[in-house]
Z-matrix of the N, CA and C atoms (Angstrom, degrees):
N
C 1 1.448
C 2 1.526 1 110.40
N 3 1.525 2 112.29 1 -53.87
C 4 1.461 3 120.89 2 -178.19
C 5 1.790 4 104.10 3 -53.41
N 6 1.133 5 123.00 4 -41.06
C 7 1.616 6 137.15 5 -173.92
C 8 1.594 7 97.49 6 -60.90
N 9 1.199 8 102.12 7 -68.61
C 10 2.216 9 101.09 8 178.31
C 11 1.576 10 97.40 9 -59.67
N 12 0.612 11 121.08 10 -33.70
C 13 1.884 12 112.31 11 -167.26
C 14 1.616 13 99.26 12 -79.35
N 15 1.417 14 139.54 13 -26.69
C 16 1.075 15 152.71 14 -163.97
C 17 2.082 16 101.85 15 -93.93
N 18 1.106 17 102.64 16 -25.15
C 19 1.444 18 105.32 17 -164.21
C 20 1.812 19 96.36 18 -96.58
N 21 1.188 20 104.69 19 -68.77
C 22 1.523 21 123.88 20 160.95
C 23 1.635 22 105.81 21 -20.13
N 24 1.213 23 127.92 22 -88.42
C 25 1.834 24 151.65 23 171.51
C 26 1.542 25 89.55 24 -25.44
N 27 1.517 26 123.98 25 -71.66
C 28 1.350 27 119.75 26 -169.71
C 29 1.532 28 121.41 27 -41.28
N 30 1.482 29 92.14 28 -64.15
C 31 1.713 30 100.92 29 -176.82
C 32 1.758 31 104.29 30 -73.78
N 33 1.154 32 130.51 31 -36.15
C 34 1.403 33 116.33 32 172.00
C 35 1.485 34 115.64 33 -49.71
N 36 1.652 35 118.28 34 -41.15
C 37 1.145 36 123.65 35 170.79
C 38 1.744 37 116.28 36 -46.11
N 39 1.058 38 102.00 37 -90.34
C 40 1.906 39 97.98 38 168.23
C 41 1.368 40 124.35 39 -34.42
N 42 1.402 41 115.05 40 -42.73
C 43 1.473 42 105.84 41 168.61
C 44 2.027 43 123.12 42 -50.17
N 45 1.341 44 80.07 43 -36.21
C 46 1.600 45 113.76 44 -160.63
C 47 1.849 46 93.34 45 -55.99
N 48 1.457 47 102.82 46 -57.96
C 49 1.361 48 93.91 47 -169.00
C 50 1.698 49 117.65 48 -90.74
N 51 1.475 50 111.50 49 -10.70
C 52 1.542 51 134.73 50 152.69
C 53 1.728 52 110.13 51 -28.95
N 54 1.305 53 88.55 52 -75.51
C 55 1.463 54 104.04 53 -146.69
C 56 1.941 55 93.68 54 -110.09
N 57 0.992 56 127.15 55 -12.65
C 58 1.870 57 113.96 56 -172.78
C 59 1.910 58 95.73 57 -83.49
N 60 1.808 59 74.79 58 145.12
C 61 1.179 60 92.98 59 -167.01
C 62 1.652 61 115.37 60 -100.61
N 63 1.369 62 132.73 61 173.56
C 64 1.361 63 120.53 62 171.99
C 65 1.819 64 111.03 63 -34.14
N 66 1.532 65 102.25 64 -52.75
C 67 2.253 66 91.05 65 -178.73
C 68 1.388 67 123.20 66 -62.00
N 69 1.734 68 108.26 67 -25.97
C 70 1.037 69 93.63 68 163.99
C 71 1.643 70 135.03 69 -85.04
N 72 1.260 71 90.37 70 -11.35
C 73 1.723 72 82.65 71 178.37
C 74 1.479 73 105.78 72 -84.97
N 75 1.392 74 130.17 73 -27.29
C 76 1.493 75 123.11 74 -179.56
C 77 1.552 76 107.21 75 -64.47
N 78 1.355 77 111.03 76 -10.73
C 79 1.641 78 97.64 77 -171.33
C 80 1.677 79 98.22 78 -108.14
N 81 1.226 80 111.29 79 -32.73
C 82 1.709 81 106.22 80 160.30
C 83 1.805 82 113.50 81 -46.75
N 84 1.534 83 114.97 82 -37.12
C 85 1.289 84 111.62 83 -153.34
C 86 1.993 85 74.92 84 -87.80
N 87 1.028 86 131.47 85 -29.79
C 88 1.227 87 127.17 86 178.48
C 89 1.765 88 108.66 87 -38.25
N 90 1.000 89 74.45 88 -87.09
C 91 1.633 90 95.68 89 -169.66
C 92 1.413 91 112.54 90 -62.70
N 93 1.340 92 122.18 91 0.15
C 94 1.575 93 118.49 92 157.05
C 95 1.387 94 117.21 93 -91.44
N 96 1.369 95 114.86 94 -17.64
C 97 1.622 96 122.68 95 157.40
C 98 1.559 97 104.43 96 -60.47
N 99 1.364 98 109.44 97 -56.96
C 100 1.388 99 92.90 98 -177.57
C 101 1.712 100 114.84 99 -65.22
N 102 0.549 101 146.08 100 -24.63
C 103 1.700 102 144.47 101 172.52
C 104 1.341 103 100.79 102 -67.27
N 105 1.392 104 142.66 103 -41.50
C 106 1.342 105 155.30 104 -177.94
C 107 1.829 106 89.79 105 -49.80
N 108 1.504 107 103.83 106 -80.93
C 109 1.155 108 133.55 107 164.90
C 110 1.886 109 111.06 108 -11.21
N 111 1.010 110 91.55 109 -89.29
C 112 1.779 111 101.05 110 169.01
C 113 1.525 112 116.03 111 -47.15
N 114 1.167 113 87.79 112 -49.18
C 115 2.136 114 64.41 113 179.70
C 116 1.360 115 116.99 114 -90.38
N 117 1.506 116 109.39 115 -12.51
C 118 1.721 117 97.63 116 161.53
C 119 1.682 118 109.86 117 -48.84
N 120 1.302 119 115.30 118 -44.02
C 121 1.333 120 126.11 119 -170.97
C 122 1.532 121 109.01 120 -70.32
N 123 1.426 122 119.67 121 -2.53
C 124 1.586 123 117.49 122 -169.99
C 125 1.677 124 105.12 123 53.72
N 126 1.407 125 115.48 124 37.04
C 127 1.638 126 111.67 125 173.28
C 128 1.160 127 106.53 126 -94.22
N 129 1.573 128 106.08 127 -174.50
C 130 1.954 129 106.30 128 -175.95
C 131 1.694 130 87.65 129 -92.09
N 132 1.420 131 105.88 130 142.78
C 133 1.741 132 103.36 131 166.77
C 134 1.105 133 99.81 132 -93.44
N 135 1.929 134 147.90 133 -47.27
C 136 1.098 135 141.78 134 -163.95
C 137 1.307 136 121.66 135 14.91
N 138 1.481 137 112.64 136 -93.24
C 139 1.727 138 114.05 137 160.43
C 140 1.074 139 113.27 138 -56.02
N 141 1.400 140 147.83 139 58.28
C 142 1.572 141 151.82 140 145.66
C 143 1.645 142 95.46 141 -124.00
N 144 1.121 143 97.04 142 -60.59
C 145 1.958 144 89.18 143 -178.54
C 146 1.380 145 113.68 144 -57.42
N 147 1.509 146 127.53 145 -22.42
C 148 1.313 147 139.51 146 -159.64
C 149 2.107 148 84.97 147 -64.58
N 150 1.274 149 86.24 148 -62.42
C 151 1.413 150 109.37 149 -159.42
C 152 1.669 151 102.85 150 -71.16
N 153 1.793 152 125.70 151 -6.25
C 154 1.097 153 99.19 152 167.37
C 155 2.090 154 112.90 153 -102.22
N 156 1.129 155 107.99 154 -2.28
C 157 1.522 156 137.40 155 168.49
C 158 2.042 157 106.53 156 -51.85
N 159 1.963 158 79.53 157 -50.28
C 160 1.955 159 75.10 158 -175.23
C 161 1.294 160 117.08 159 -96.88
N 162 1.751 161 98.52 160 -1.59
C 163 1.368 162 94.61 161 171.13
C 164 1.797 163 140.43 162 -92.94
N 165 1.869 164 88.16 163 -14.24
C 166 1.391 165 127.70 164 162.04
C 167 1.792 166 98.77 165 -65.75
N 168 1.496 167 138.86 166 -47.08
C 169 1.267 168 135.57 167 166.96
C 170 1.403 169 120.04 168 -51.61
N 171 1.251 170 97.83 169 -38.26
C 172 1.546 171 106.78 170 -176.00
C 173 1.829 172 133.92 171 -75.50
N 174 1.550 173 81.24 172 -16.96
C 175 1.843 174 98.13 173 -174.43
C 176 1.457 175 85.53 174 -104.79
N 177 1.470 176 143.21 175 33.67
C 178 1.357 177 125.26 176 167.08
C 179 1.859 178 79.97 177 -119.07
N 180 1.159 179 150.78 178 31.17
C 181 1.209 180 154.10 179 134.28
C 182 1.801 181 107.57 180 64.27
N 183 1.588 182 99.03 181 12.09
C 184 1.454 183 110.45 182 179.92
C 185 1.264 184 124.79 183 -86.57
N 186 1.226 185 159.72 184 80.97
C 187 1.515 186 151.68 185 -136.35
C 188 1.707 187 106.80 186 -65.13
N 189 1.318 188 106.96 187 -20.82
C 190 1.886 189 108.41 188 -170.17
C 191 1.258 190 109.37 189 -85.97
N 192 1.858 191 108.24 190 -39.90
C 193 2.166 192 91.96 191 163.14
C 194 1.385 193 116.40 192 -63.52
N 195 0.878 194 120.04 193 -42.44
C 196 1.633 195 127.10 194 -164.89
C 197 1.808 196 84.91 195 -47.35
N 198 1.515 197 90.91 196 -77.23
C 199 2.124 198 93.68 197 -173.30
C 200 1.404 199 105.06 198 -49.44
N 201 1.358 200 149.22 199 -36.49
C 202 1.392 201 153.24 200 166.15
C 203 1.444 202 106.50 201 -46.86
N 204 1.453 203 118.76 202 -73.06
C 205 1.548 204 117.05 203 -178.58
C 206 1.642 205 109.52 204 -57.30
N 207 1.374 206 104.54 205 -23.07
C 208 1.909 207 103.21 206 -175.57
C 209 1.349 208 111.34 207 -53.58
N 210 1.401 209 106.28 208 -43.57
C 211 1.713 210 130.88 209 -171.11
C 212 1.260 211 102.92 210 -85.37
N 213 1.310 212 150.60 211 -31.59
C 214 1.208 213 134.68 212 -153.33
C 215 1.719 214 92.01 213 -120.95
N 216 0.572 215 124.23 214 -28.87
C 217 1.671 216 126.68 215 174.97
C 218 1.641 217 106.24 216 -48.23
N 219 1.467 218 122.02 217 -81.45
C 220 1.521 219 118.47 218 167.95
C 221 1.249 220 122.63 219 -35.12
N 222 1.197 221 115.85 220 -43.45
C 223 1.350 222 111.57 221 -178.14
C 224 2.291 223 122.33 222 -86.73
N 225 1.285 224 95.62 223 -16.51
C 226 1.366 225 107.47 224 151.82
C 227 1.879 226 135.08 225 -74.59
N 228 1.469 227 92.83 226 -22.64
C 229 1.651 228 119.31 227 168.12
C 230 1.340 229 95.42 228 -75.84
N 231 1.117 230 111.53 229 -62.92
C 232 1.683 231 106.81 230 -149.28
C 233 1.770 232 95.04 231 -88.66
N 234 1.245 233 128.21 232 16.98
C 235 1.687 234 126.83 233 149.97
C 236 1.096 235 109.11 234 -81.75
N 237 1.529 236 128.56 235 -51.98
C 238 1.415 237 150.45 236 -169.22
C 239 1.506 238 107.42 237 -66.05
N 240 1.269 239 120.49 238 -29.35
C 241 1.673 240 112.57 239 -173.27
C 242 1.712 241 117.41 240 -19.17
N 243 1.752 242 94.67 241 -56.08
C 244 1.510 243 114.34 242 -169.13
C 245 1.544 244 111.48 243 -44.96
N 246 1.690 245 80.43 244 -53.66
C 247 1.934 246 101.21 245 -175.81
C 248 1.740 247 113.83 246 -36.06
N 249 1.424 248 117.14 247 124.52
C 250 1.049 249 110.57 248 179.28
C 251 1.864 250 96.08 249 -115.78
N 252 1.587 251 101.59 250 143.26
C 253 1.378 252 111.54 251 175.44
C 254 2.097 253 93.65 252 -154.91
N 255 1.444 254 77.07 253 123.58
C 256 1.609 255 77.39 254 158.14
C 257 1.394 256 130.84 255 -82.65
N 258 1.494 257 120.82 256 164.34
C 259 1.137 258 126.86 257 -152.47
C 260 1.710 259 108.32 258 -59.39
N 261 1.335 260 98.43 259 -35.47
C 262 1.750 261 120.81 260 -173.25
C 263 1.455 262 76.37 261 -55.55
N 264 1.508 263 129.30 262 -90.84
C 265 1.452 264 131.30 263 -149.46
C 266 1.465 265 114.56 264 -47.33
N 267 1.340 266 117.08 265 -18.03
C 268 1.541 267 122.51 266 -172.61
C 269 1.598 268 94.40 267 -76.60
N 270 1.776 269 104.31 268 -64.03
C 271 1.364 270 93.49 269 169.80
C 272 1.496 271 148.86 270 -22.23
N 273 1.512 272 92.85 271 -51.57
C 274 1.430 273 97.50 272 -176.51
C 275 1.530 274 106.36 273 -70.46
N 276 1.549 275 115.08 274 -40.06
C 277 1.271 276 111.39 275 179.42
C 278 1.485 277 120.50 276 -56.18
N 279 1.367 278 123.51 277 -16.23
C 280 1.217 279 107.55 278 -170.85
C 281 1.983 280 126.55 279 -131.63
N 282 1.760 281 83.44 280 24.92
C 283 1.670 282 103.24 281 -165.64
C 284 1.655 283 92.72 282 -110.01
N 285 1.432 284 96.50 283 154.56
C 286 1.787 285 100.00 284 -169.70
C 287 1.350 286 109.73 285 104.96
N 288 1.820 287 123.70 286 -38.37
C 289 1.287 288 94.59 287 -164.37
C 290 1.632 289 98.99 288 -91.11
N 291 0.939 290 142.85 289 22.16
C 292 1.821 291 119.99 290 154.25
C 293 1.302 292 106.41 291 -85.78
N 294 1.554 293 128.28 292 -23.50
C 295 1.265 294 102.82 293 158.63
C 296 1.218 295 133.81 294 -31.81
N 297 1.714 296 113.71 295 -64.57
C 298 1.006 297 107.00 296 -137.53
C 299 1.651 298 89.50 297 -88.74
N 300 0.971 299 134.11 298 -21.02
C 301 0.997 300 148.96 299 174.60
C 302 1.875 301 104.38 300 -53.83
N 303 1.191 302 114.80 301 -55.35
C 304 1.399 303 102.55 302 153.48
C 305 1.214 304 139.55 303 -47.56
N 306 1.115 305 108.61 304 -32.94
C 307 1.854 306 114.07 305 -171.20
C 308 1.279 307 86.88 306 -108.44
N 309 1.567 308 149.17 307 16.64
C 310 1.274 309 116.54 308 148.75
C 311 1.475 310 98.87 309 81.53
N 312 1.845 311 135.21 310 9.23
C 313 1.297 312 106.66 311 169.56
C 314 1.109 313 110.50 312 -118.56
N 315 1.667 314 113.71 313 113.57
C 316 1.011 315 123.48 314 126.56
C 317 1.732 316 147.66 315 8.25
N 318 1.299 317 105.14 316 -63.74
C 319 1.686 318 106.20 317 166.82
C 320 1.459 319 120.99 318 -55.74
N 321 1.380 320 100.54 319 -39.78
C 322 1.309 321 108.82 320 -153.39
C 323 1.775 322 91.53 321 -105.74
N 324 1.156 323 130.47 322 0.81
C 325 1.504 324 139.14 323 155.31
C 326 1.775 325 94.58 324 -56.66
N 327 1.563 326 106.53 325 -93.57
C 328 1.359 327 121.83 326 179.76
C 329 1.495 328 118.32 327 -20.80
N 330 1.428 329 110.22 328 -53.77
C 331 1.612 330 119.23 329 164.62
C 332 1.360 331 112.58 330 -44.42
N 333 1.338 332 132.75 331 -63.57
C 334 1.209 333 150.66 332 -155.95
C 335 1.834 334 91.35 333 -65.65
N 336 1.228 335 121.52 334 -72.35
C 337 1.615 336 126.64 335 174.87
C 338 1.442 337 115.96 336 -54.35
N 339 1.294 338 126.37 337 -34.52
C 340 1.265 339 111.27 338 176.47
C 341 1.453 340 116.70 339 -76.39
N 342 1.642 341 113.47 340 -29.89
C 343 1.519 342 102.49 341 160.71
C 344 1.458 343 148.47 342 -35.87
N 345 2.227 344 80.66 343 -66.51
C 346 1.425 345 101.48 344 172.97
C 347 1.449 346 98.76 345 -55.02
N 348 1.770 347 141.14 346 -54.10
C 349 1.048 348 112.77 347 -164.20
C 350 1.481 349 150.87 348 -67.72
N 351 1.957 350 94.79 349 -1.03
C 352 1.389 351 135.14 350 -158.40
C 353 1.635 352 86.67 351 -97.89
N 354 0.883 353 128.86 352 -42.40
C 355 1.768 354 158.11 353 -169.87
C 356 1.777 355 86.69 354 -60.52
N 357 1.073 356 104.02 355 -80.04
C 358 1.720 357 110.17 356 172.47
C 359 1.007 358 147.69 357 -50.48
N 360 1.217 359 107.04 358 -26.21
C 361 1.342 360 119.08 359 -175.29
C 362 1.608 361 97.44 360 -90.04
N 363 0.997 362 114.41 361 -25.05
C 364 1.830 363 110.91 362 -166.17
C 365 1.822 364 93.81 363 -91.14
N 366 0.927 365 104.31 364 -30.70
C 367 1.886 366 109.49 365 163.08
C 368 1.191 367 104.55 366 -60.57
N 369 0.477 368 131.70 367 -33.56
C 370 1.952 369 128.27 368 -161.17
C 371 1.188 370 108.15 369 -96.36
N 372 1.262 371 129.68 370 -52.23
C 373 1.153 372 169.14 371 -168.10
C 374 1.684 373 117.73 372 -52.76
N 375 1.711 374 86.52 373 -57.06
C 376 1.446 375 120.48 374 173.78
C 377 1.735 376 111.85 375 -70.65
N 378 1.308 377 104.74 376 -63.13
C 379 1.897 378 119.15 377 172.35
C 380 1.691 379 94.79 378 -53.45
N 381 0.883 380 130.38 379 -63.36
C 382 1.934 381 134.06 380 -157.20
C 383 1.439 382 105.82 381 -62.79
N 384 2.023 383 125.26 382 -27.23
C 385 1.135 384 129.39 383 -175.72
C 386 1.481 385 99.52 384 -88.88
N 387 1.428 386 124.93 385 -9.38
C 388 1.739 387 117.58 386 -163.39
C 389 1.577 388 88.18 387 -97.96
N 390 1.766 389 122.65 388 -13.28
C 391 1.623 390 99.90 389 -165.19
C 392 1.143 391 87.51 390 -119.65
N 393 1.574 392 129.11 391 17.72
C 394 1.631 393 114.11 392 145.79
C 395 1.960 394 82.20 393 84.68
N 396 1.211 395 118.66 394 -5.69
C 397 1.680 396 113.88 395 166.24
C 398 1.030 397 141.92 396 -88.94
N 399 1.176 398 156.45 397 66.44
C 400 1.619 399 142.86 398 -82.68
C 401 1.838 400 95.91 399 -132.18
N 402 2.100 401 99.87 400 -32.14
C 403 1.270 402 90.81 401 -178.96
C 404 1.338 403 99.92 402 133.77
N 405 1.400 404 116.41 403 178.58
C 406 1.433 405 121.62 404 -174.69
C 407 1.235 406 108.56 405 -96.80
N 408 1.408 407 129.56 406 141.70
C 409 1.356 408 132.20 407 173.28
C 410 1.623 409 110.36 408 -60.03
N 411 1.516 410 95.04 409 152.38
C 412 1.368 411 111.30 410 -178.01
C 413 1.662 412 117.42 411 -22.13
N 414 1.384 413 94.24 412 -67.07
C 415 1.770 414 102.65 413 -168.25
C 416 1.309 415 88.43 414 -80.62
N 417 1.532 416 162.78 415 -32.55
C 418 1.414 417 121.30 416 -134.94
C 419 1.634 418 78.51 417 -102.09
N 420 1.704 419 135.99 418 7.94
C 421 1.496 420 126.37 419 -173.56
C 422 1.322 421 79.51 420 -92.36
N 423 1.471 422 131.49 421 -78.66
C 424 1.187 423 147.05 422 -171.23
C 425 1.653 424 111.68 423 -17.62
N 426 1.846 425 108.80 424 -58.77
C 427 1.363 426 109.15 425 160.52
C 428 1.585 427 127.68 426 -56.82
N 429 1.153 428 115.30 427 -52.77
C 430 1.733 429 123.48 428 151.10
C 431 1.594 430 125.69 429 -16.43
N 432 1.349 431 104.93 430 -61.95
C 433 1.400 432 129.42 431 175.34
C 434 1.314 433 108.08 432 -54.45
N 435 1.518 434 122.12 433 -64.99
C 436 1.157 435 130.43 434 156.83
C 437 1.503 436 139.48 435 -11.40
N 438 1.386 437 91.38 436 -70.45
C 439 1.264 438 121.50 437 172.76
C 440 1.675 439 113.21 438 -44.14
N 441 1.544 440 102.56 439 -64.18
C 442 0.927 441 121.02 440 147.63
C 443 1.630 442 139.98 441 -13.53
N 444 1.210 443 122.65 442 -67.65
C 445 1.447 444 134.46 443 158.81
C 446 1.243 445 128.34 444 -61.78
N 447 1.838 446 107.51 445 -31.94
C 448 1.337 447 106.77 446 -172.53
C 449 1.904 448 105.35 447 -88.62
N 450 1.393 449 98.07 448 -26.08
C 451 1.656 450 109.13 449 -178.00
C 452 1.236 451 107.87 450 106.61
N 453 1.346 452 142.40 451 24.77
C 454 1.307 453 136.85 452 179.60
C 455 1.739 454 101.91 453 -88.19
C-alpha cells in the first residue's frame, strides 16, 4: 500500500506544481490554513490532509490521479487509524507545500513528499510491527488495488 501511495504522491507532486493553476493553488493555500488552524487548536486534522491529498490530485488536471487518490486515500486512512501522530507532527508534515507550489519549485516539491513519505512509512511500519500485522501480501494488495480501480 505504502509503495502505490509513494509512487502516486511523487508524480502527483510534479504534476502538481507543472500543471496547477492559480484555483488550485488558492484552494491548496486554503486548506493548509485550515491545518495551520487545527493544530493551533490541538484538533485532529485527518480530514484536512485528506482534502489537501485530493486536492494536490486535482491541480495535476489528470482525471486518473484524482480517481487513483479517490481509491487509495480511504483505504490508507483506514490502515492508519491505529497510527497515532499529534496534531503538531501532522503540522509539520504537511506545511511548506503551497510554497513550493507557489514558486513553481519543483525540487523542493519532490523533497517535501519524499520526506513526508519516508516520515510515513516508518510510522506505519513501526505501529503494523507492534500488532504482529505487517499487511497484505503483495498480490492479494495488488488484486485489492485492482479491484479497486476497475469497481468490482
Amino acid at each position: 500500500m505504502l509503495e502505490v501511495k509513494e509512487v502516486l504522491e511523487k508524480g502527483i507532486a510534479k504534476l502538481a506544481v507543472r500543471r496547477g493553476i492559480h484555483s488550485d493553488l488558492q484552494n491548496i493555500q486554503e486548506i493548509t490554513d485550515r491545518i495551520s488552524q487545527a493544530a493551533g487548536k490541538n484538533e485532529n486534522i485527518s480530514d484536512v490532509t485528506v482534502e489537501l491529498y485530493r486536492a494536490l490530485a486535482e491541480s495535476t488536471h489528470k482525471c486518473a490521479f484524482v480517481q487513483l487518490m479517490g481509491r487509495i486515500i480511504p483505504l490508507i486512512v483506514s490502515k492508519g487509524k491505529g497510527i497515532s501522530l499529534s496534531p503538531k507532527e501532522k503540522l509539520r508534515m504537511h506545511i511548506g507545500v503551497e510554497d513550493y507550489l507557489h514558486k513553481g519549485d519543483e525540487g523542493s516539491m519532490v523533497k517535501w513528499i519524499e520526506e513526508h513519505l519516508a516520515y510515513m512509512r516508518k510510522k506505519f511500519l513501526e505501529y503494523y510491527r507492534g500488532t504482529g500485522k505487517i499487511g497484505l501480501g503483495r498480490q492479494n494488495l495488488l488484486a485489492k488495488i485492482w479491484g479497486l480501480w476497475v469497481g468490482v
